[in-house]
N, C-alpha and C positions, 0 to 999 in steps of 0.2 A: 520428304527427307527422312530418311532414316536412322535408328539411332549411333552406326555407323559412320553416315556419311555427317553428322550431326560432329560425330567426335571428331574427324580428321575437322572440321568447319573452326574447333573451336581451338584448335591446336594452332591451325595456321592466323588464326586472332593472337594467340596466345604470343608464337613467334614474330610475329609483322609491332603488335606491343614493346617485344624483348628489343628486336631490331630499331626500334624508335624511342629507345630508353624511357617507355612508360611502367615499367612493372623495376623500379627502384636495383636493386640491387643485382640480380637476374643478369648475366652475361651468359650469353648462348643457348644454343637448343640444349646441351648437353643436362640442364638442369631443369627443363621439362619435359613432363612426363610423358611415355609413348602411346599411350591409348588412354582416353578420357573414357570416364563410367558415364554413363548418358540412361538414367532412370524413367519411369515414368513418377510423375510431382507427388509429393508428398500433400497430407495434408495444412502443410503449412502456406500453402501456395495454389495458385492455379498454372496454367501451360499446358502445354502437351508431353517436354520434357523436363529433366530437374536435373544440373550438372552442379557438383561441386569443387569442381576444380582447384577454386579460389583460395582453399581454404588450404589446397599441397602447397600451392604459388606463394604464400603469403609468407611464410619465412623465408626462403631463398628470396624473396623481394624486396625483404623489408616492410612491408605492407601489412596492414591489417586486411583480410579477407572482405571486407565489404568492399574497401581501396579497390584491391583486385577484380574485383566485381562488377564495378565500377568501368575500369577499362575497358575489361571485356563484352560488358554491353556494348556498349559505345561502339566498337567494332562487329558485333553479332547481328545489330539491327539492320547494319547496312548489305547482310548476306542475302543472295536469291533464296527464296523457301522460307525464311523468317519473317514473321509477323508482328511479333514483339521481343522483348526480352523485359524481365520484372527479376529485382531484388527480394530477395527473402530471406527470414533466419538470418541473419549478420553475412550473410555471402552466399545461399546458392542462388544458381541463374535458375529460373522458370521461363524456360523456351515457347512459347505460343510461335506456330508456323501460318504461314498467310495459305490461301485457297489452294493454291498452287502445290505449296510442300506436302498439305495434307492427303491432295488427291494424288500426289506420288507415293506418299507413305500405303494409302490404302490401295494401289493399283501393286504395289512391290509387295505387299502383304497378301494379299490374294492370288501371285503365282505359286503355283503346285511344286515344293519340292520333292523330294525323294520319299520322304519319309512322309508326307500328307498323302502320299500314293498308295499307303499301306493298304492293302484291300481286306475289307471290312466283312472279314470270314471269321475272327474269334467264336468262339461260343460264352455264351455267360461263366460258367466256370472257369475257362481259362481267364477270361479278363478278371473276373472277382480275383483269381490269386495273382493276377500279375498286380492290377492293384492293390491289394489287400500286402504284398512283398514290397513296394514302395512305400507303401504311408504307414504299416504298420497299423489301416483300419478291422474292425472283422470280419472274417469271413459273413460271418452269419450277419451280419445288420446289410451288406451288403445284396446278399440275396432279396433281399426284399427290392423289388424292384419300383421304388417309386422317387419322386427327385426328396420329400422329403427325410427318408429314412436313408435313402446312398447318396454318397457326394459322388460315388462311379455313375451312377445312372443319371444323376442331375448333366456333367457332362456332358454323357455320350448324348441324352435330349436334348442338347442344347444343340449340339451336330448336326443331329437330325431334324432340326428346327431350322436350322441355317440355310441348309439343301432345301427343305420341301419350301422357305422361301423364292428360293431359285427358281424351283420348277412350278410352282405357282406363275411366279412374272412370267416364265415363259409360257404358259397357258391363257394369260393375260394379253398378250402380245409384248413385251416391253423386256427387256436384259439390263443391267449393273451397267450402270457408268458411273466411276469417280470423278470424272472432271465435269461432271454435272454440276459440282457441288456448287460454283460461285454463281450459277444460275436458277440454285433452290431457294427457297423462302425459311428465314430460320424455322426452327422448331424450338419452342418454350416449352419449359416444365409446368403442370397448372399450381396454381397456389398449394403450398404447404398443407391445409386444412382440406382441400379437397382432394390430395392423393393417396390414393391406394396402394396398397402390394399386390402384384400380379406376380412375382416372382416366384415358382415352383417350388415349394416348402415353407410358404410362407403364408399365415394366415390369410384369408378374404377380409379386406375394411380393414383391416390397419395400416399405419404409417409405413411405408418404405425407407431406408433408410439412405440420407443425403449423399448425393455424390460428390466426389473426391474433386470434382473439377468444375469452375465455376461458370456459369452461362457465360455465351457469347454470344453478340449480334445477330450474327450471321453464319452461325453455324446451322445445317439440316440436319445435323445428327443430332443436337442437342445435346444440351451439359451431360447426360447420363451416355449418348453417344460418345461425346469426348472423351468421357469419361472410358470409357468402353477402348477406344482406340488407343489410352496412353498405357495399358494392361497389353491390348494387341503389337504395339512397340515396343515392349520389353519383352518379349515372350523368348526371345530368342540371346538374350541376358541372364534369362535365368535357366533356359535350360542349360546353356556351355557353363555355369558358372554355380549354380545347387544343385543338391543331393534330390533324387529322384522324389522324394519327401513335400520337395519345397517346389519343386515343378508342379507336382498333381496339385497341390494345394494353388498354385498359380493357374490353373487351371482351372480351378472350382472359382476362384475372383471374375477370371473371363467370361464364363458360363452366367454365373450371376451377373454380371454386369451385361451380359447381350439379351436374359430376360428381359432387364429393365429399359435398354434403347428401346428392343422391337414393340415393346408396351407405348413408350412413352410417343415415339415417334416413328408409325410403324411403316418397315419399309411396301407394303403393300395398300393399295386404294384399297376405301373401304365404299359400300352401296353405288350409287352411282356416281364416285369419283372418276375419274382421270387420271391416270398413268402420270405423272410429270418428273420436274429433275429433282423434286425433293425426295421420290421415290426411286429413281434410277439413284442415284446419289446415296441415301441412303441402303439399296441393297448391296451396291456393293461393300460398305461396311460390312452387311453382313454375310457378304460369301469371303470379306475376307476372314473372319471371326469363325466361319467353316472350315477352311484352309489352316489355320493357326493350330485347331482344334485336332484338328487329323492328324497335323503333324506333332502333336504333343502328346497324344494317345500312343502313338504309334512307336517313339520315341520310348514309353513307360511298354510296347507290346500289348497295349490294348487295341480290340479294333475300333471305330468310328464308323457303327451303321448308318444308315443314309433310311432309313423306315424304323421307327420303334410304336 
């Protein structure tokens, strides 16, 4: 489910409530809103998504915003693609999707738009200033090519990480399947005190810093995966919606956060493991996280090599 199809979902709750005299004062569509903002969670919550609706609905309804919130679980739980719905903050909804929504979110993330097709001829000059003209970093720190002195280079490695994941599996024998996932074995984070930073600019032996999204059971990508895919669902919120400034910078969040999935839970066997669905499952997270990536480089006129 996408965070689209997420917002018409929560619209038609919102209406079918109005229609059934649950949201108090509320007479007709005419007094809700046309498009719901549908985030990835804050830290105040877990989910996949974070809508605050509740809190527009809540005067026109009379309602205090939790009320409202209230409803609209009630109705949200019972949708195809949703797995949960949680209160948080006096009113927003924290969406968790079942197996199902997930591996349509990451199979619809993973097709190649126009703009992920940009081919990946820049030269470093030109991309240093096309980034260096969005974020207003410098030129000169930029040039240095390593992920901890450029947040341009941490990126574009992360691309190129994404891909030679690919083409690994396929040398492996095995391809990205997201509907793998309700047939993978979760993935746990190990104890706090025994993990590390693997992250690209980031010390060896020290602390990683916690994800924004809380384990689950049953997820193969793991809390830092999840974590991972509620950045790859909003990607495309914040490009229509911030200044080239606040994309690259969203940008830099995704990159860091698909260090720390392919760390934690990586989509490749290691020694003499076996290919299975926790690793078909898990790559395609990461070809979608390639896909995303291309097309937000591309988007700023940087390119997205495929070998660094």
């Amino acid at each position: 489910m996408t965070p689209a199809q997420l917002s018409r979902t929560v619209l038609r709750a919102a209406r079918s409530a109005v229609a059934d005299g649950e949201l108090g004062r509320t007479r007709g569509s005419v007094e809700l809103p046309q498009r719901v903002t549908v985030e990835s969670p804050p830290r105040r919550g877990g989910g996949d998504y974070a809508v605050s609706v509740a809190f527009r609905l809540a005067g026109p309804a009379g309602m205090t915003p939790y009320d409202v919130a209230r409803v609209l679980r009630d109705r949200l739980v019972a949708q195809d693609g949703v797995g949960g719905v949680e209160i948080a903050g006096g009113g927003f909804l924290n969406v968790t999707l079942d197996d199902r929504g997930r591996a349509d979110l990451v199979a619809e993330l993973s097709r190649e738009d126009e703009a992920s097709r940009f081919a990946a001829a820049g030269t470093p000059a030109a991309d240093i200033a096309h980034w260096s003209a969005a974020t207003g970093d410098a030129p000169a720190a930029l040039t240095v090519r390593t992920a901890q002195a450029s947040p341009l280079f941490r990126v574009q490695y992360a691309h190129a990480r994404a891909r030679a994941l690919s083409r690994n599996a396929r040398d492996l024998g095995f391809r990205a399947e997201p509907y793998a996932q309700p047939y993978a074995p979760p993935c746990t984070e190990p104890p706090a005190a025994t993990r590390t930073a693997t992250r690209p600019g980031t010390a060896a032996g020290t602390e990683a810093p916690p994800s924004a999204a809380p384990a689950r059971t049953r997820s193969p990508y793991g809390p830092r995966g999840d974590a991972l895919l509620a950045l790859l669902a909003d990607h495309r919120r914040v490009s229509e919606e911030s200044g080239p400034s606040r994309h690259a910078r969203h940008l830099l969040a995704v990159s860091d956060a698909f260090f720390d999935f392919q760390e934690q839970c990586p989509p490749l066997p290691s020694g003499d493991e076996k290919p299975g669905a926790a690793h078909r499952a898990r790559l395609a997270l990461a070809e979608a996280t390639g896909t995303v990536l291309a097309g937000g480089l591309a988007l700023l006129g940087v390119s997205a090599p495929v070998h660094i």
